[in-house]
N, C-alpha and C positions, 0 to 999 in steps of 0.2 A: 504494500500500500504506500502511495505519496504521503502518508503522514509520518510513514517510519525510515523513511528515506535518511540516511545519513552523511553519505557520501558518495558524489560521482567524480569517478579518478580523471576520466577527460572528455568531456564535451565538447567536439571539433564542430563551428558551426563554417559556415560559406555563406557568400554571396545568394547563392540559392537556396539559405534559411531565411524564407520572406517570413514567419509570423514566430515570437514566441513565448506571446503576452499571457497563455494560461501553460505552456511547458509545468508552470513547478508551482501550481496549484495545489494546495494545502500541504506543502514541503514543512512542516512546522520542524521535524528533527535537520533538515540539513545544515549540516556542517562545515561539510567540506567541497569546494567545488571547484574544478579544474577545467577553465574556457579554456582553450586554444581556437586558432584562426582568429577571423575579421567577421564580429559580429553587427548586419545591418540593419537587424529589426529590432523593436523595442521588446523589453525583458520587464516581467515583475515577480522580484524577489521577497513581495512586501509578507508574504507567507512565512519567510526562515528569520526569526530571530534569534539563532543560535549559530548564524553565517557568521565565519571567519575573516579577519581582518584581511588574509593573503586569497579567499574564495575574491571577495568584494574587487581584490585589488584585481583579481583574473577579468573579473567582467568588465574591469574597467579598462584594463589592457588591451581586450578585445574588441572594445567599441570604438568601432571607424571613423578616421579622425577626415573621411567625407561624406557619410552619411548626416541627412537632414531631416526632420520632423520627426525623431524617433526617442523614446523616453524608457530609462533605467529606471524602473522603483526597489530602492531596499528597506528592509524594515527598519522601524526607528529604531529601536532597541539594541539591534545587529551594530547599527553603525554608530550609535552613541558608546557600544563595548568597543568597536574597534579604535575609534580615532577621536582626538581631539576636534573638537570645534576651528580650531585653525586649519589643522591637518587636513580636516575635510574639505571646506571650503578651497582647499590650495588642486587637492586631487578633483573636485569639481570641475578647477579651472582648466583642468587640463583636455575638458573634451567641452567645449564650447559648441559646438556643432550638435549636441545632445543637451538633452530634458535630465536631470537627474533628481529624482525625487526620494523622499522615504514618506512609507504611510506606518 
């Protein structure tokens, strides 16, 4: 079940991952999450508040720094554990061309 989900070691997305705003739908255990590639669709991760500081940083790694209209949501929770208030604000800046939300 997506609620006991823990850990996926590597999720290769592509240009031809057009949608994957319910992928990780009530993911409430995940953990650990390993993007690779250049993700172009928007993501909600607002389900995992037990996501990792180096998961969070994967997704942000993977978000296309030319994709446009597309939005990252991570749980508040997740990212108030992982990073300062600065800290986040600065890795925000770093994809400008994205929505990056938490709910």
């Amino acid at each position: 079940s997506a609620k006991s989900l823990k850990t996926i070691r590597i999720l290769n997305v592509t240009a031809d991952t057009k949608t994957m705003n319910e992928t990780f739908y009530q993911c409430e255990a995940l953990e650990n999450l390993t993007m690779t590639g250049t993700l172009v669709a928007s993501v909600d991760l607002s389900y995992s508040p037990l996501l990792s500081k180096e998961s969070i940083l994967s997704v942000i790694n993977t978000m296309s720094a030319t994709a446009t209209g597309q939005t990252v949501t991570f749980n508040q929770t997740a990212v108030n554990n992982a990073f300062t208030t600065s800290e986040w604000n600065a890795l925000k800046a770093t994809k400008t061309n994205w929505t990056i939300a938490v709910a």
